[in-house]
N, C-alpha and C positions, 0 to 999 in steps of 0.2 A: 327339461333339458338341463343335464348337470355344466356344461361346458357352452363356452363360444365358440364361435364356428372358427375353427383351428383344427389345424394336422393333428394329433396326437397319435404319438405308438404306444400302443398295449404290451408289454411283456410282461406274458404268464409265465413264470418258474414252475412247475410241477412238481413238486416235492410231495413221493409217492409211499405209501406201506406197500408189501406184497400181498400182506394182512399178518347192639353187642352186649354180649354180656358182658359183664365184670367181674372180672376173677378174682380169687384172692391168690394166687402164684400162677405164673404163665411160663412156658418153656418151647423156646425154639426148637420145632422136634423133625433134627436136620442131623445129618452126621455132622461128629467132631470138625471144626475151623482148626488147620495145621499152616502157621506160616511159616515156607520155604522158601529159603535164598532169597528174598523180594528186594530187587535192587532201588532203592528210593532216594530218586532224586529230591533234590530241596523246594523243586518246586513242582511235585509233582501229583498235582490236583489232582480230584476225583471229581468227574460230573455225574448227578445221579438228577433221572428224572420219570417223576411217579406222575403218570398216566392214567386214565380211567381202565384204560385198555390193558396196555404194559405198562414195565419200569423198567426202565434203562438205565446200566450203570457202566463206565468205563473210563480208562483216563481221558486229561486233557492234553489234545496234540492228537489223538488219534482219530483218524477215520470215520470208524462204525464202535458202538459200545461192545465190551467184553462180555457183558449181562445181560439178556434179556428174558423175561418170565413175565408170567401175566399178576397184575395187582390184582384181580380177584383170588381169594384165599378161600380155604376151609379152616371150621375149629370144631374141635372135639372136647367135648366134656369128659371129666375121669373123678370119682368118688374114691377116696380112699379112710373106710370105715364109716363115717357119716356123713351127711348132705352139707355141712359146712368146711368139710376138708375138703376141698376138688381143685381141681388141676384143669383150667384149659391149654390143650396143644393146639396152635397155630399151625397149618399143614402153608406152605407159601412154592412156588419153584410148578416146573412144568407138568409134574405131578401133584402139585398140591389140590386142586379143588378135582381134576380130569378125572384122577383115580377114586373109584367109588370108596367110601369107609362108613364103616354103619354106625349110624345116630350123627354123621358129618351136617355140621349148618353151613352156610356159605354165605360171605360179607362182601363189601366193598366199601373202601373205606372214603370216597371219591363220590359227591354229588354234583352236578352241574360243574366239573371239572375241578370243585376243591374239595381240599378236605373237611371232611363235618364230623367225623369219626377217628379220633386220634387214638385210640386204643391196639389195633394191629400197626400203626405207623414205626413204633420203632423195631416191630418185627422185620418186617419190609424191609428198612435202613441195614437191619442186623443181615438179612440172606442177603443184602444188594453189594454189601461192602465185607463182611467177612466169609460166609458162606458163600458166595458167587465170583467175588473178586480176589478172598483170601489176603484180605490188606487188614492190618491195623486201623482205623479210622485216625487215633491218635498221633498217626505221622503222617496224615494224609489232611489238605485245606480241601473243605469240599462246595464245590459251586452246587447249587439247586435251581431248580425252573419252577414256575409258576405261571399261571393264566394271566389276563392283563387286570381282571376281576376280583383277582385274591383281596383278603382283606387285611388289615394293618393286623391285627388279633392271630391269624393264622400264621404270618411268615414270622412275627415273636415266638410264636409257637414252636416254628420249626426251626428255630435258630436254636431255643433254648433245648431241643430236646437232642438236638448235635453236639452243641457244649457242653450240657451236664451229663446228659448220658452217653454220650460217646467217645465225650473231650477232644471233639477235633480241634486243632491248631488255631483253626483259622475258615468263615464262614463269608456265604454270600448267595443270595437268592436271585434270578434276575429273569426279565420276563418274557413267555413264551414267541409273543409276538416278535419283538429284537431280535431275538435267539433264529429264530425262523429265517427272519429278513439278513440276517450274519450267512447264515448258513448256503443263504444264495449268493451272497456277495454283494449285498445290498444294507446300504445306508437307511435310505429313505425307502419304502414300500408298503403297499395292502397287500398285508398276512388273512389269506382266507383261509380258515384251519377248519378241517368238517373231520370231527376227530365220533370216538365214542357216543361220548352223554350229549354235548354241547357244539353247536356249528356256531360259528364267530368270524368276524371281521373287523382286523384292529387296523387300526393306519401308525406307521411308524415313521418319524419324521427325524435324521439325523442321529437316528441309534435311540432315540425317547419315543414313548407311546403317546400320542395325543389322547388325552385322558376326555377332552371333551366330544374327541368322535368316537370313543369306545362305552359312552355312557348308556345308550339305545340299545347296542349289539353284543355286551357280551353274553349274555345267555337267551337260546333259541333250541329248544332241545327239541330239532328236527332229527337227527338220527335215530333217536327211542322212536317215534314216528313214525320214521321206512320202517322201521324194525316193526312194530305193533301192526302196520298196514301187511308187511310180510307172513305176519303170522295169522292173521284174520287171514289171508288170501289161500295160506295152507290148509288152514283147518274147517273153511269150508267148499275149498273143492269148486270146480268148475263143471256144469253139468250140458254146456254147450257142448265141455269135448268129453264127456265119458266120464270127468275126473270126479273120485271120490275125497274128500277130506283126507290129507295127508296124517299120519299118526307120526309125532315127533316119538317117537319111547328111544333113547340115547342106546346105543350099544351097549355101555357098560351094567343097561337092564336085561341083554336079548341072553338067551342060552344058546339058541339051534335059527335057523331062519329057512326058506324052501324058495329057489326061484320061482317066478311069476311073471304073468306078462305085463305089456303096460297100461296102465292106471288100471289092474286088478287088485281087489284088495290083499295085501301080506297074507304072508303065511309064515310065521313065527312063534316061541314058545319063551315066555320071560325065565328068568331065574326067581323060583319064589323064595328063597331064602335071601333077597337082596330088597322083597316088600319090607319089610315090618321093618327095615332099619335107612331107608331111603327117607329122607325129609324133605318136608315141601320146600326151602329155598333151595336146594341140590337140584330136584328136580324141575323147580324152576329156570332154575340155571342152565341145565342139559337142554333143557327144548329152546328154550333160547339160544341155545348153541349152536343147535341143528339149525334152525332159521337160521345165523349168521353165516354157518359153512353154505345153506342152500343162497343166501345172497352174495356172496362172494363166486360162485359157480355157475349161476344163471339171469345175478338182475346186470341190466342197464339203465343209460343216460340216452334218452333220445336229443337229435342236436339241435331241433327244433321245436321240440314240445308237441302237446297234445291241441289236438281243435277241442272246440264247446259242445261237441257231442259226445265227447269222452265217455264212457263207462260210468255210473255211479258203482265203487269197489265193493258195496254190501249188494248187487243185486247179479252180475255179470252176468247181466242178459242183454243180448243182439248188442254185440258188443263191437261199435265203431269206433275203431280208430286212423289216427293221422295214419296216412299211407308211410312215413318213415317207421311207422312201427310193425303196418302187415310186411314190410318189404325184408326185415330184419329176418337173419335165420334161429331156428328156434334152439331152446337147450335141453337138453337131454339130463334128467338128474336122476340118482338114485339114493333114496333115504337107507337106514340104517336098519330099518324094518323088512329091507327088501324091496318096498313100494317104490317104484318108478314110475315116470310122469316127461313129457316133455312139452317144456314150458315157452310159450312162441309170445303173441302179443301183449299180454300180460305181464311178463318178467319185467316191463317196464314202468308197469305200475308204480315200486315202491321209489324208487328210483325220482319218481316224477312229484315226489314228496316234497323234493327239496326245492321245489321252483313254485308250483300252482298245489294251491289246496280243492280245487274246481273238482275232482271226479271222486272226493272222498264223501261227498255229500253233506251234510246237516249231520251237527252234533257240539260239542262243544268246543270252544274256543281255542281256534288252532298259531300254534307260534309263530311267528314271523318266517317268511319265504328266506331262501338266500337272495333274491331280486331285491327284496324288501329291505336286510340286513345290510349289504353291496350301497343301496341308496339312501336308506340313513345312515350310513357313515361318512360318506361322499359330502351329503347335505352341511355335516355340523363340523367339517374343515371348513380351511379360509378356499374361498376359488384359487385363489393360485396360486394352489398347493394340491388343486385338484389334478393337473396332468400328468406333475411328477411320480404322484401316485400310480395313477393309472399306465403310468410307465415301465410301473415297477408291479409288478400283480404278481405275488407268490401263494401258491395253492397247496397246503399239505393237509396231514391230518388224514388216518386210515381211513375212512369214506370218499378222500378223493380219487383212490383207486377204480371208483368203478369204470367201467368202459363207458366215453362218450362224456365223460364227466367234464373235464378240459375243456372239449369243444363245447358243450354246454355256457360253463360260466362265460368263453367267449362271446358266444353271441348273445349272452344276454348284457356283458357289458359296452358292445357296440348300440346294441337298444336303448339301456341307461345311458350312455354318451347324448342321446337326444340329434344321431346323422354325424356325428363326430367321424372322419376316417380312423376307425381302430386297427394296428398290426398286430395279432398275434405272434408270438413268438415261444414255442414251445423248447423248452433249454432241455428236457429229458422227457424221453421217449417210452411208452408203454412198454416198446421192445428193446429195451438198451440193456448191456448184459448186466450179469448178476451182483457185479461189483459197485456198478453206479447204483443200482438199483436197492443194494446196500448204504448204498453211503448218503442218497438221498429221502430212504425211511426213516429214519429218526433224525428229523429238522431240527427242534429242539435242542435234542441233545448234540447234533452237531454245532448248529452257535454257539453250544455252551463250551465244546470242547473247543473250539477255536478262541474264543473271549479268555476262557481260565486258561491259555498259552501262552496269550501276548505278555509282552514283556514290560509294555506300558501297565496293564492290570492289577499288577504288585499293590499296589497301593491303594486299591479300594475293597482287596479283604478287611475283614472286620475278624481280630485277632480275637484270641481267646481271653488277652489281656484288657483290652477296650472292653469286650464283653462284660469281664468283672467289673471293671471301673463304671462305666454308662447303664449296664442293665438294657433292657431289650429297646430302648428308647435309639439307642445307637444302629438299630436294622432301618428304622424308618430315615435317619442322616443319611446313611452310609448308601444304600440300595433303591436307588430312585428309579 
């Protein structure tokens, strides 16, 4: 029991998504950057925030970011005359990795939510601020976001590569958690962020991360998880109901395809002139993709979880489950292949990743639950500092889109209460229109753009001048 026997009200906030080599010359291969009329105010920030997922870039004061593209890239090798002249092109933008290119590899420069690959990073900077926004960076102070986890090494990193390479004005990094809890309107709060690579639970107490409750929870890579569980469940098929192993092969391998009925297996014909120049991380990438579009389309969150008779996920035989999940309607999906399936009690499976590891069976050592996470962070604040939290429960990060998700973390934080009365309070709605629904996916970068607005903030950019005078020793003063 986290708590004494006191009232406490829960307010969950729902902040929602809807969803290297080394080269010797590298070249942004993007059409020409043309700045026109750009009317620029004196203080008119730029927040840019690099995602595992996306990267969001836009002013500060605004709503919803101007940019959004996915951080995952492509790079193309090019020879000119011998094997020591070459040229990688970085492909970045909504077509950069989507669109097939032959001999294309595919990176991501983002592991457990930081950077470990600083090689494509000033590309990224380059499409986020000149190619997407069409700003000069040099007349623009730009705010950046980061995990609560980042390291002191990384955000020098990414000061100095703002300054000298891009000579902005004026820098500042600040952390995702804050940013999150800003965004809701909230001082003090638990930021549950179940984003891409990394599900995390930070507690933010008066605009500061409490560093000693974020020391257990910041990395949990339950999302690669559902995701791995997702694709293990496609690719062997369920033979209770007919279903054969799903083939992920991405569109932009198919030529021709032929209806069929359901779980028959496709009828399709590839492009063979797209074999011989397809690479394994491209096509690792497309079937990974297909899994993410098939989870986004047919998994759930059941609101009270599975019983102890649950399914082991490697055998899906005589397959019991809680009756909240036979009672669920089923979903109807079609892959790219043709191959159609409709997905009933199971679609809950990967979903149920993120609470009990109970139905994945034996194997190795699995991350921390979000139950888990939620209660060692709870544990290593002061107790009373425990309800104001619990007061304040902000939920973002694209995974927390899925259906039943919400009501989920609810009931299991009336459980961790220990009989506490919890109030739920949901501030935004699965079904609220397109605008909220906008302005509430990109949490982050909306703290940020509210923070780089205020008029108090002035004064904890870190200029270009301090920069030269201090050296990078001045991000760790300045950006607490």
């Amino acid at each position: 029991m986290l708590l004494s026997a006191q009232t406490t009200t829960c307010n969950l906030t729902c902040l929602r998504w809807s969803r290297t080599e080394e080269a010797s010359q590298f070249r942004y291969f993007e059409r020409p950057c043309v700045y026109t009329n750009i009317k620029i105010d004196e203080v008119s920030a730029l927040v840019l925030d690099i995602g595992t997922s996306t990267t969001r870039a836009g002013y500060a004061g605004d709503d919803i970011p101007k940019a959004v593209f996915p951080t995952t890239f492509g790079y193309t090798t090019h020879y000119s005359g011998d094997e020591n002249n070459k040229e990688v092109r970085i492909h970045l933008g909504d077509e950069g990795v989507s669109l097939w290119r032959d001999g294309m590899e595919v990176g991501n420069p983002l592991q457990n939510g930081i950077v470990y690959d600083w090689t494509p990073v000033p590309a990224i900077i380059n499409h986020a601020i000149n190619r997407s926004l069409h700003c000069d960076p040099a007349e623009h102070p730009v705010l950046m976001t980061e995990p609560a986890w980042n390291t002191q090494a990384n955000r020098e990193r990414m000061a100095e590569i703002l300054f000298e390479e891009f000579q902005v004005p004026a820098f500042y990094i600040a952390n995702n958690g804050v940013l999150s809890a800003f965004a809701a309107g909230k001082g003090t709060a638990l930021v549950i962020d179940i984003g891409k690579s990394v599900a995390s639970v930070v507690p933010v107490s008066d605009g500061f991360v409490l560093r000693k409750g974020a020391q257990g929870i910041a990395q949990s890579p339950l999302p690669p998880l559902a995701q791995t569980t997702a694709f293990t469940m496609l690719s062997n098929g369920n033979a209770n109901v007919g279903r054969p192993g799903a083939s992920l092969v991405p569109h932009q391998l198919i030529a021709s395809k032929q209806p069929v009925e359901v779980n028959m297996p496709p009828s399709f014909a590839l492009r063979p002139e797209r074999q011989p120049g397809t690479t394994k991380t491209w096509l690792s990438w497309a079937e990974n993709r297909e899994v993410e579009e098939w989870i986004n389309g047919c998994v759930g969150v059941l609101d009270q979880g599975w019983n102890d008779q649950c399914v082991s996920l490697y055998s899906l035989i005589e397959l019991e489950l809680t009756p909240h999940a036979a009672m669920r309607p089923p979903r109807h999906y079609e892959f790219p292949t043709g191959f159609s399936s409709v997905f009933s009690s199971e679609r809950f499976i990967p979903g149920e990743v993120y609470f009990t590891h109970h139905h994945l069976g034996g194997g190795p050592q699995l991350p921390p639950t979000l139950p888990q996470l939620i209660h060692a962070c709870l544990n290593a604040t002061e107790p009373d500092l425990r309800p104001a939290l619990l007061n304040n429960v902000v939920l973002t990060g694209g995974n927390s889109l899925l259906p039943g998700m919400a009501d989920r973390i609810n009931n299991e934080l009336m459980r961790l209460a220990g009989g506490v009365s919890v109030l739920l309070s949901v501030l935004f709605e699965y079904h609220a229109d397109d605008h909220c629904r906008c302005r509430f996916r990109f949490a982050p970068w909306l703290g940020g753009s509210i923070l780089a607005s205020l008029g108090t903030f002035h004064q904890l950019w870190i200029s270009k001048e301090e920069w030269k005078e201090h050296g990078p020793n001045i991000v760790a003063q300045r950006c607490k």
